[in-house]
C-alpha positions, 0 to 999 in steps of 0.5 A: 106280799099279795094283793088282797093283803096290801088292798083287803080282800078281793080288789077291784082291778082294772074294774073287775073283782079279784079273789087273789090274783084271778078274776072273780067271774073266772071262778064263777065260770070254772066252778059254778054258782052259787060258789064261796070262794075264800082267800088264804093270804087274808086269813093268814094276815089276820092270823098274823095281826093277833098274834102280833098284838098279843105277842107280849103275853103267853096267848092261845087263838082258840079259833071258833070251829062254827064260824067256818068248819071247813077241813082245809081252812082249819088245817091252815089255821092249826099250821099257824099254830092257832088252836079251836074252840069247839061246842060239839062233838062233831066240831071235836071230830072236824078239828082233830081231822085237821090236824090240830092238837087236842090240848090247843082246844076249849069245849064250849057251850051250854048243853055237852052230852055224857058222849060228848064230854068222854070224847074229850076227855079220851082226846085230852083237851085242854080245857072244858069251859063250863056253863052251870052247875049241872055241867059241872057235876056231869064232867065229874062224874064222867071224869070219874068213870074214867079215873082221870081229873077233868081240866075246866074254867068256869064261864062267867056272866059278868052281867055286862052289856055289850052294844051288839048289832042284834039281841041274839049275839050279846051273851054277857048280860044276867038273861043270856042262857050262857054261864054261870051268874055272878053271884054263884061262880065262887061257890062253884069253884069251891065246890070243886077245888076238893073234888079228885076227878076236876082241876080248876085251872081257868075262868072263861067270859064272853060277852058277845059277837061282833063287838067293835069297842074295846070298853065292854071286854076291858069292863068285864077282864076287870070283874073276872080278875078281881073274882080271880083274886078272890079265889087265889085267896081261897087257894083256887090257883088259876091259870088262864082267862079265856075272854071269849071272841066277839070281835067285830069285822066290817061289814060295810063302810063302818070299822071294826074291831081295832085289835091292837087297841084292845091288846094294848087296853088287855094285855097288862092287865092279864100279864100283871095277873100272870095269868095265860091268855086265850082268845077265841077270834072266829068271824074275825079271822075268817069273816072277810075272807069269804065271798058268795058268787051267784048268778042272776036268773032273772030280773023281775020288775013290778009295780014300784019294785025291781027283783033280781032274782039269784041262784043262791039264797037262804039256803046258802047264806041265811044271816040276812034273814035270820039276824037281819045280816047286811053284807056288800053286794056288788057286780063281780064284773065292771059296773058299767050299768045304770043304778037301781034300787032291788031286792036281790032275792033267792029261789027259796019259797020263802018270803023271808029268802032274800040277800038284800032288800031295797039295796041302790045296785048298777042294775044287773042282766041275766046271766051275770055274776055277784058277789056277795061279801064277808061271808067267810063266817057263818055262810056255809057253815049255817048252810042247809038243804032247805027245799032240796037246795045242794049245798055249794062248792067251796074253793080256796084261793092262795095268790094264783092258786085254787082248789076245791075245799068242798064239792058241790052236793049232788042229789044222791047226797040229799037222801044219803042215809034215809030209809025207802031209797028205791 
């Protein structure tokens, strides 16, 4: 077994960080900055954890394509047999690139177009996890153009309010835009327990994102199986209950998610409604697999503040500006400076482009590199090319082994497909 599994992701050897057996500035230096460097063997143990935990139920890791999309990364995922939720077209066209099964994956999300529901339904996904009515009736009369019977859960609200880091990941509470309220989810199964081109074959229910107590999910799995009995009542025979991701990662010294706890709360519950179970872990499988390697342009000192000034910002990674995101910040070489309180900040005209503000760091030089943690979910993956920034290269480290997953942009990139290129 390697070293990031034994220790976690990217270790501190002999005072240097380490992305698999080679040394953090290496890669830097190999491959430039602002760089994402992920490690496989940390991905495959998460893997391995679910579907431990899990083992003693028939389960699916639908893995969330828009945590990290990148082909590579999903083709490894589909190989360790996981499948992919999905909340678009263009993630449906990514997953099936890689090679996974179109009957392991759940279309997700509130706003599925006509195109995008007869795309799914032409590669047979397993299911469409369905968020209103409107949805719903658009699913059928698509599955009937195509003479086919379209295969759907519902997503439920249970009106349940999960203890998340910030307003916009909970999703389980009655003012969410996301599924169907409480009150109406029965009538809606009714309504399409008799229709010929729809097959009521799950319920759905996610509650929120980076969730690190099991009580939330274990409050809502009891209201959706007692919905599930009612419909069994009413000969609405259900098959699966997906309970959605959510589930919690360090981002510093707090734990996340202790996954084998919230089996042991879930599973005999769901085994004793035989129901199969699906999971969607996104940020959980990816999230501490990933760090941001920048270069320190600039160290700018003013009256009372201390900047130090990177080449990747916003543009590469925006949770810290967008959802107020903290992510460990740390000297990629040994730290032998003295510390400070900074702002590390990015090149973006923008006062909100920073990394970190007011963050106690042994005060870097020039030149050198950090590495910037968690950010194998939702960095590149929300990454933009925000004034005229090339997105960065990213790279896969397994052991001793590297490759680049992604090039880094070129400016030819930035204006492929606009009109007036001279």
């Amino acid at each position: 077994m390697g070293q990031s599994v034994l220790t976690g992701p990217f270790p501190r050897i002999a005072g240097e960080l380490r992305c698999g057996d080679l040394r953090a500035e290496e890669l830097a230096d190999r491959f430039g900055t602002p760089l994402y460097v992920y490690d496989l063997s940390w991905i495959r143990s998460r893997v391995a954890l679910f579907h431990e935990a899990f083992s003693d139920v028939d389960h699916l890791l639908a893995y969330s394509v828009k945590a990290n999309g990148n082909l590579s990364i999903l083709r490894a995922l589909g190989e360790m047999g996981c499948g992919a939720d999905i909340t678009s077209g263009g993630e449906l066209f990514r997953a099936l690139k890689a090679g996974i099964p179109a009957d392991r994956m759940v279309f997700a999300g509130v706003g599925k177009t006509a195109n995008e529901i007869g795309y799914a339904l032409d590669e047979g996904i397993f299911a469409f996890n369905v968020e209103s009515r409107p949805e719903l009736e658009r699913i059928d009369r698509v599955a009937a153009e195509r003479g086919v019977r379209a295969r759907f859960g519902v997503r439920v609200n249970p009106d349940v309010f999960a203890d998340t880091p910030h307003e916009y990941t909970r999703t389980g509470h009655a003012e969410t835009k996301f599924g169907v309220p409480w009150g109406t989810a029965t009538d809606l199964y009714r309504w399409a327990r008799d229709r010929e081109h729809l097959a009521p074959i799950g319920i759905d229910v996610h509650i929120g994102s980076q969730i690190v107590e099991p009580e939330p999910y274990v409050k809502a799995i009891d209201r959706v199986l007692e919905l599930v009995g009612e419909l069994a009542a009413e000969g609405v025979e259900l098959g699966y209950l997906d309970i959605g991701g959510g589930y919690g990662i360090s981002y510093d010294d707090k734990p996340g998610m202790d996954v084998a706890a919230l089996a042991r709360d879930i599973v005999p519950k769901v085994k004793a409604a035989g129901l199969r179970l699906l999971l969607e872990p996104g940020r959980s499988l990816v999230g501490e697999a990933g760090v941001l390697l920048t270069r320190v342009q600039y160290v700018k000192e003013t009256e009372g503040k201390i900047f130090v000034i990177v080449d990747g910002g916003m543009s590469e990674l925006i949770r810290p500006s967008h959802y107020g995101g903290y992510h460990g910040i740390e000297p990629a070489g040994k730290q032998g400076q003295e510390s400070a309180t900074v702002d590390v900040v990015g090149p973006i005209c923008e006062t909100g482009d920073f990394l970190a503000l007011g963050r106690d760091l042994p005060l870097p030089s020039e030149g050198d590199i950090l590495a910037v943690r968690t950010v194998g979910a939702y960095g590149f993956a929300m990454a933009s090319n925000y004034n005229g920034r090339l997105r960065p290269a990213e790279v896969l480290v397994d052991g001793a082994d590297v490759k680049v997953i992604r090039r880094r942009e070129r400016f030819e990139d930035l204006i492929r497909g606009e009109e007036g290129e001279a």
